[in-house]
C-alpha positions as CSV (number, residue, x, y, z in Angstrom):
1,X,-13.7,-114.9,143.6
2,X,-12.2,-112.6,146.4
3,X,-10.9,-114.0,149.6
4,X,-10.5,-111.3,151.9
5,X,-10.3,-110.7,155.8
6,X,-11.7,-108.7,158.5
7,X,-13.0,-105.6,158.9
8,X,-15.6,-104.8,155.4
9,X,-15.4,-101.8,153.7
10,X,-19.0,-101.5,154.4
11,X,-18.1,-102.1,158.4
12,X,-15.9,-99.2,158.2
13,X,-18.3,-96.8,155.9
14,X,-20.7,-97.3,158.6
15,X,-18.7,-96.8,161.5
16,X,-18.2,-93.5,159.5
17,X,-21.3,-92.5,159.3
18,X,-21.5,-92.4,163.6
19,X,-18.8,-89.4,163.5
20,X,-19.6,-86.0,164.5
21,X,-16.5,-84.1,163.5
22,X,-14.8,-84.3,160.4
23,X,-10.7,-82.1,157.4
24,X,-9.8,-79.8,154.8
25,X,-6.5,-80.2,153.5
26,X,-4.8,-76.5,154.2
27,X,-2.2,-74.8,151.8
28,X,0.1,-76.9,150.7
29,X,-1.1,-79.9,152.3
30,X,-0.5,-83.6,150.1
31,X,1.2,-86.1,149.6
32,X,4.5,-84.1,148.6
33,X,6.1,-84.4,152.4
34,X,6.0,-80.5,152.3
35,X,4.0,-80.1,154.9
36,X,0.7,-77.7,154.6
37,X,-0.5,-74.2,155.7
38,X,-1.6,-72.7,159.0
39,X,-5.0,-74.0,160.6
40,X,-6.7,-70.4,161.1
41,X,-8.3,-69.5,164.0
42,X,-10.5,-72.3,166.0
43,X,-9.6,-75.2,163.2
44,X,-8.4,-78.4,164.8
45,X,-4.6,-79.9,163.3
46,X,-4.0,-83.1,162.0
47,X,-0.4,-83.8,161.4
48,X,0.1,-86.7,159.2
49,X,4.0,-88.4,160.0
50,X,5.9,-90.3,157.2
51,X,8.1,-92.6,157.5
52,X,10.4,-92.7,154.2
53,X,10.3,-91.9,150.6
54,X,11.5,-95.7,149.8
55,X,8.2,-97.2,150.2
56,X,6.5,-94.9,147.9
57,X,2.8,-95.6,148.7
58,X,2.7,-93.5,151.6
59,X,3.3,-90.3,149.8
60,X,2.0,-91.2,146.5
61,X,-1.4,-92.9,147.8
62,X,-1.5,-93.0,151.3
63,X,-1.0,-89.4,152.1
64,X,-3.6,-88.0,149.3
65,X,-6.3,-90.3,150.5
66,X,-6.7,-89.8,153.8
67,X,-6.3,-85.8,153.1
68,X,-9.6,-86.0,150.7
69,X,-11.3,-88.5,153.7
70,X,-10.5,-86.2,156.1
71,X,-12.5,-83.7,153.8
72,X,-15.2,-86.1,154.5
73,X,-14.8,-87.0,158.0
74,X,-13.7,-83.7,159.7
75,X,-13.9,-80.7,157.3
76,X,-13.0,-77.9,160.1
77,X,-9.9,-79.3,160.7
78,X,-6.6,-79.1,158.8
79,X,-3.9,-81.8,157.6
80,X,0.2,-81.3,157.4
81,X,2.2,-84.0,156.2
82,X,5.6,-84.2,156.7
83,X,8.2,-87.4,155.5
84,X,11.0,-88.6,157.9
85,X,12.9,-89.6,154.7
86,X,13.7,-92.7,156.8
87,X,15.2,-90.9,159.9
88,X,13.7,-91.6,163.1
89,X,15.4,-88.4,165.3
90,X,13.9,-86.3,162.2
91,X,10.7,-87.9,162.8
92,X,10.6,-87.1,166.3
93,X,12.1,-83.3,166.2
94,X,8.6,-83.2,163.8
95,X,6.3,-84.5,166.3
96,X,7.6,-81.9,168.3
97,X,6.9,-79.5,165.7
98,X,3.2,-80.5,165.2
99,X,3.1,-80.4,169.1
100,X,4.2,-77.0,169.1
101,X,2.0,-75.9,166.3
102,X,-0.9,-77.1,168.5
103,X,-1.2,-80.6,166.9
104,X,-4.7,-81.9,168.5
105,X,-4.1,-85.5,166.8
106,X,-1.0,-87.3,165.1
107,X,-1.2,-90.0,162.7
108,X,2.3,-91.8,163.2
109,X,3.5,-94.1,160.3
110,X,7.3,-95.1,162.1
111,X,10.8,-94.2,160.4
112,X,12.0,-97.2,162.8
113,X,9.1,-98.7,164.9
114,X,12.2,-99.7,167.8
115,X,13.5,-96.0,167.8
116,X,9.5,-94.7,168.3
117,X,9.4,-94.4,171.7
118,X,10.8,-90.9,171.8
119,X,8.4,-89.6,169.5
120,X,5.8,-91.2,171.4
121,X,6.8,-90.0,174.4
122,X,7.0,-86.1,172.9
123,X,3.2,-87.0,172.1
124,X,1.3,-88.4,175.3
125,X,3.5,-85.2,177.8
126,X,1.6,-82.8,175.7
127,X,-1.4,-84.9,176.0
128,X,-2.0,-85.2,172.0
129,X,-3.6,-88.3,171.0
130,X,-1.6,-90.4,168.2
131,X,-3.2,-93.0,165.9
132,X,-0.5,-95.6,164.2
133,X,-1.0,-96.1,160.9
134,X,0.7,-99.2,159.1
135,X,4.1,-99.2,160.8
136,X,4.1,-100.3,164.5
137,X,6.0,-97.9,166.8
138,X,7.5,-99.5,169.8
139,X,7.7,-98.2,173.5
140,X,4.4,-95.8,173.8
141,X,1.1,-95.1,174.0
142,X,-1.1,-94.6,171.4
143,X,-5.0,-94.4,171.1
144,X,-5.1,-96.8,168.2
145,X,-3.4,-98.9,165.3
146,X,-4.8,-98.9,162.1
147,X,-3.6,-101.2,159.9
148,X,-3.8,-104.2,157.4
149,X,-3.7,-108.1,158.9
150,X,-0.1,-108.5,159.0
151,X,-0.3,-112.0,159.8
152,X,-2.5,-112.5,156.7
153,X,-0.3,-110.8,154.3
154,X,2.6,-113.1,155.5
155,X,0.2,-116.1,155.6
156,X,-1.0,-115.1,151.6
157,X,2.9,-114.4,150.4
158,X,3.5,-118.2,152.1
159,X,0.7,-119.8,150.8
160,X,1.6,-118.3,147.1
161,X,5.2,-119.5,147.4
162,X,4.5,-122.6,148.6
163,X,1.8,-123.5,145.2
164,X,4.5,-122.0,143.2
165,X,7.2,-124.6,144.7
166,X,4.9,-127.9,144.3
167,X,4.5,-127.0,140.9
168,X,8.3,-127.2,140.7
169,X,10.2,-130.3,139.9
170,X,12.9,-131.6,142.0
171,X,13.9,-131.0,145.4
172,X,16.5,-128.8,147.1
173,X,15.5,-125.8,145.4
174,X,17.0,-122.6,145.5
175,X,15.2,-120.1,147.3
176,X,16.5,-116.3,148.5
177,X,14.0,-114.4,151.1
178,X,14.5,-110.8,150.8
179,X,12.6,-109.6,153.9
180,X,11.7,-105.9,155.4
181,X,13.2,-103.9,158.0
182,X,14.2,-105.5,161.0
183,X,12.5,-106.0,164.4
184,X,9.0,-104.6,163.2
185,X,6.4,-106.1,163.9
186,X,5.1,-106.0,160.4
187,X,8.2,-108.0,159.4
188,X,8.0,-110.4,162.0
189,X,3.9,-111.0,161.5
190,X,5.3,-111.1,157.1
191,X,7.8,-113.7,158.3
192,X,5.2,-115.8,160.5
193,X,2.7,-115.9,158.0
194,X,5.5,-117.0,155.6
195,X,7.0,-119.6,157.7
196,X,3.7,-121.5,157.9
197,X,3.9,-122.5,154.5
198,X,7.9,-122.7,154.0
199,X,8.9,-124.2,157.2
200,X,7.6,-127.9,156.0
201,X,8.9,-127.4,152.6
202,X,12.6,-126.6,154.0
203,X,12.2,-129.7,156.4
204,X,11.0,-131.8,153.5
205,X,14.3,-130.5,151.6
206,X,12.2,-129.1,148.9
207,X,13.6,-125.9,149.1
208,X,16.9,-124.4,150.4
209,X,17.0,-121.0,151.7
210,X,20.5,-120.1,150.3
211,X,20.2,-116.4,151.1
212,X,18.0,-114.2,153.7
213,X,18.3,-110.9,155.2
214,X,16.4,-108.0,156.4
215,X,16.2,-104.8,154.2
216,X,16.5,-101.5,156.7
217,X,13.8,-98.6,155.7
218,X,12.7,-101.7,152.7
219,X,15.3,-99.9,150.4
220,X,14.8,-101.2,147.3
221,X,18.5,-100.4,146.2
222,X,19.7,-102.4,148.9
223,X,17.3,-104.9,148.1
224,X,18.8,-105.1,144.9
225,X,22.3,-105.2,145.9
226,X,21.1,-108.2,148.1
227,X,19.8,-110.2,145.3
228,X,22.8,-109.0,143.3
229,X,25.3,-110.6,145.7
230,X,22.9,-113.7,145.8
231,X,23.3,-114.6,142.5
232,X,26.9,-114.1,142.1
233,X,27.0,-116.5,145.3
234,X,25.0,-119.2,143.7
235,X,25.7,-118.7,139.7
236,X,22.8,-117.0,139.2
237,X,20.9,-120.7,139.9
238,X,18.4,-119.3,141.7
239,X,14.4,-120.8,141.1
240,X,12.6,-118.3,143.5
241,X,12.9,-115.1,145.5
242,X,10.0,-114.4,148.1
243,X,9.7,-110.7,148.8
244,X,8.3,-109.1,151.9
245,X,6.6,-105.9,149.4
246,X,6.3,-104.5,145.8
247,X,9.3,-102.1,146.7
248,X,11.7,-105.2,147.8
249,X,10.2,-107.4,144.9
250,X,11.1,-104.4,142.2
251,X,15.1,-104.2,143.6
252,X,15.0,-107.9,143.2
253,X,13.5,-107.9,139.5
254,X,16.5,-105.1,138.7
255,X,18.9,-107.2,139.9
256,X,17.7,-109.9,137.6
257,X,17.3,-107.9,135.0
258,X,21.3,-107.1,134.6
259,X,21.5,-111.3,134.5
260,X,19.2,-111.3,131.7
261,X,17.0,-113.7,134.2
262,X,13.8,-111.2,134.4
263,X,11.1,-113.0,133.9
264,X,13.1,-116.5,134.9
265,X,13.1,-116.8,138.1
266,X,9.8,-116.0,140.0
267,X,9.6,-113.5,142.0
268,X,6.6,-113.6,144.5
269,X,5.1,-112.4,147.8
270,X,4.8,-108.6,147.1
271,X,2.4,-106.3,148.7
272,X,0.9,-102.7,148.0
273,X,-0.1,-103.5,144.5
274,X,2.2,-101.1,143.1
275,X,1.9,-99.8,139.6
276,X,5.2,-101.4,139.1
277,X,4.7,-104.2,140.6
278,X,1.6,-104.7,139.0
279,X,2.7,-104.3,135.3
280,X,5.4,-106.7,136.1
281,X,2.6,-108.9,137.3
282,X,1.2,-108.8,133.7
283,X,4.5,-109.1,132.1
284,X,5.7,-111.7,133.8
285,X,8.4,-110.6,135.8
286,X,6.6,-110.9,139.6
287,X,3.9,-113.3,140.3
288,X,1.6,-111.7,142.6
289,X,1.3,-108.9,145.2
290,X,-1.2,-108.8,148.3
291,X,-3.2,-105.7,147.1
292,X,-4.3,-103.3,150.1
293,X,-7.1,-101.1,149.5
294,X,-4.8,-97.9,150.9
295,X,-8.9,-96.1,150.3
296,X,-9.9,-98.3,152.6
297,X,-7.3,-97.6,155.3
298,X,-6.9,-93.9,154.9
299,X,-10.9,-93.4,155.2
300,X,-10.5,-96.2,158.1
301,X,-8.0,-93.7,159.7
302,X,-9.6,-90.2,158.7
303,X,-12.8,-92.2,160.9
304,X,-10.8,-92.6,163.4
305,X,-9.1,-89.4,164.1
306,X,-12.3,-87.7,163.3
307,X,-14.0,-89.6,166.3
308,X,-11.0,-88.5,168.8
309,X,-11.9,-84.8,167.7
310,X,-15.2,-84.6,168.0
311,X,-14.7,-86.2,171.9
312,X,-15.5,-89.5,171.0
313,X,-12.6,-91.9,171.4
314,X,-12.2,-94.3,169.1
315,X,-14.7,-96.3,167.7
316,X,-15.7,-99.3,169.5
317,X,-17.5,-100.6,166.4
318,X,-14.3,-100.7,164.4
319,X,-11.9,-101.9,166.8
320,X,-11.3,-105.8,165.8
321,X,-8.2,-107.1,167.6
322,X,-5.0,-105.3,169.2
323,X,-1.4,-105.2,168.6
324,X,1.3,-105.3,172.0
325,X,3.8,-102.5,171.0
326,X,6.2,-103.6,174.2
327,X,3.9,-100.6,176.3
328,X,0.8,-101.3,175.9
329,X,-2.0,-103.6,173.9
330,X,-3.1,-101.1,171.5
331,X,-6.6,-101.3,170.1
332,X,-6.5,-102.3,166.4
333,X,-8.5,-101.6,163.0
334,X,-7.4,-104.5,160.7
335,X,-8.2,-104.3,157.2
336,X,-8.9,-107.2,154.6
337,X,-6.1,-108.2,152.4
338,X,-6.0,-110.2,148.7
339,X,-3.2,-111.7,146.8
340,X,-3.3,-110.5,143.5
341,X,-1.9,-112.6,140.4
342,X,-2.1,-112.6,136.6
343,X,-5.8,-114.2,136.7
344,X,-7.5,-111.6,139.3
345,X,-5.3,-108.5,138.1
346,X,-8.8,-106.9,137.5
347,X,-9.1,-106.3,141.1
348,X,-7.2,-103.5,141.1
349,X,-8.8,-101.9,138.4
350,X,-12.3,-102.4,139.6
351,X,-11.7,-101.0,142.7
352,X,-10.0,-97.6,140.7
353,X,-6.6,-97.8,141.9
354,X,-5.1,-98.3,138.5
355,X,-6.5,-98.7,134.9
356,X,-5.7,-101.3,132.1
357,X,-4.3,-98.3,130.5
358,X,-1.6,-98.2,133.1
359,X,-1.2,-101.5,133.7
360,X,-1.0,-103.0,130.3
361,X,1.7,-100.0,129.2
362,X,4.4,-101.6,127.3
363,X,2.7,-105.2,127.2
364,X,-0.3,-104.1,125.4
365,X,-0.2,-107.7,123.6
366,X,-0.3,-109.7,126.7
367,X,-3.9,-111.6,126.4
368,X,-4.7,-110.1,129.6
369,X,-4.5,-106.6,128.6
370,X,-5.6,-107.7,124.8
371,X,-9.1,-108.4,126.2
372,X,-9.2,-105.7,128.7
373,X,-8.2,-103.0,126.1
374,X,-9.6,-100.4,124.0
């Protein structure tokens, strides 16, 4: 049965349904960082700001979603997406861009939440609203922050790790926490939600944190080279690795991989639910990722933005909490999360992100996929 928290799906459908205004996606306009065509005469702008190519659910998922909500929501008006590719002065010489192409809103997803406040800044002179989206961006005003329960996520990945290391014998196991770019406040809500859980089991002595560190811009290739150098450190005796997402998790399981230990030592505490990370799920290479309906938050979004350009401010309805960016307390959407593991995989599949056809490529023998098919 699902656990999940916050804000419904059928909260935020309803909310929906109060909005006046409502996107096409123009040109060239997708997921593809390109960018899209002019707005012609009298159509509002939506510019849509990536942060990086590294975390591929923004482009991949994020990006394409909230273009065909936007189709729903605000159909006069147009959608651009550009990618920072990870760097926060490109990220703000493209809010200055949409500003000059007569951006009316901007949905920001930070390169570097701490380095934000420029780009913010660029925004609220020319008076164009900006929603957050995910990321937290540090130092500015923005109308509103719509995003998944950080603290949840971390408190889901903790509570995971922790089952996972009382069903371990012994004590002073050997734990490495890979953990996602520094000073957000994602990763410090991840790490929070984590420590809940870890905290009494590294008092206890159950565990031993033997390696830690922050991934900048959640590169899985550094993520890897992390876990590589962890090993070597330790003699590959390592008994669990708690990630901070599917990306971080994936650089871990690579660096295993070359130890022929894939499939050895857990790996747990992902998030997105991935394709990848979800086929590793079923071949046992990761334990469990906290799946994010990324539907859910782009039409939560494409709500939003449509309210500010029909005049109407952000919903009140769907505001359920705030987040302190260091400028202001910003109100917040939050959206329900659920940690995914081998024996609710389905999930994912019954809500149409993936199919057993995907997830079951390669380990088509796997009882799992076996009874789910043909």
């Amino acid at each position: 049965m699902r656990t999940r928290t916050a804000l419904t799906s059928t909260a935020l459908l309803a909310a929906g349904m109060l909005l006046i205004a409502g996107c096409s996606s123009g040109g060239d306009n997708g997921s593809n960082g390109e960018g899209g065509g002019e707005a012609a005469a009298g159509e509002q702008k939506v510019f849509f700001l990536l942060p990086n190519t590294t975390t591929t659910r923004f482009e991949n998922r994020d990006a394409p979603a909230f273009i065909e909500a936007m189709k729903e929501y605000a159909p006069n008006a147009t959608v651009t997406v550009d990618n920072a590719e990870g760097d926060p002065t490109k990220q703000q010489q493209q809010v200055e861009d949409a500003v000059t192409r007569g951006a009316d809103v901007i949905v920001f997803v930070s390169a570097d939440a701490n380095l934000a406040a420029g780009s913010l800044a660029v925004a609220a002179q020319a008076e164009v609203p900006v929603v957050l989206y995910e990321h937290d961006a540090v130092g500015g005003p923005a109308e509103a922050h719509v995003l998944f329960d950080a603290l949840a996520v971390g408190q889901a990945q903790g509570e995971r790790a922790a089952e996972l290391i009382e069903g371990m014998a012994g004590d002073g196991l050997k734990v490495a926490r890979i953990k996602g770019s520094p000073g957000e406040y994602g990763t410090n809500q991840y790490q929070k939600g984590q420590d809940e859980f870890l905290e009494p089991l590294i008092a206890s002595g159950k565990i031993e944190v033997v390696c830690e560190q922050n991934i900048t811009n959640w590169d899985p290739v550094a993520g890897q080279a992390f876990i590589e150098d962890c090993l070597a450190q330790n003699d590959n005796a390592l008994d669990l690795i708690i990630s901070m997402n599917d990306g971080l998790a994936g650089g871990a399981i690579a660096a295993l991989t070359t130890q022929g230990l894939d499939g050895q030592v857990v790996v747990t505490g992902g998030q997105d639910a991935n394709l990848n990370a979800v086929q590793y799920i079923v071949q046992g290479k990761q334990d469990n990722t906290v799946y994010k309906n990324l539907t859910d938050q782009a039409r939560a979004a494409a709500q939003v933005v449509a309210s500010i350009l029909s005049g109407g401010g952000v919903p009140s309805e769907m505001v359920n909490g705030v987040v302190d960016n260091d400028f202001a307390e910003i109100p917040a959407v939050f959206l329900p999360v659920e940690n995914v593991t081998i024996d609710n995989v389905g999930d994912v599949v019954e809500d149409g992100v993936w199919t057993w056809e995907e997830i079951c490529q390669g380990a088509e023998t796997v009882p799992v996929c076996a009874d789910n098919l043909g």
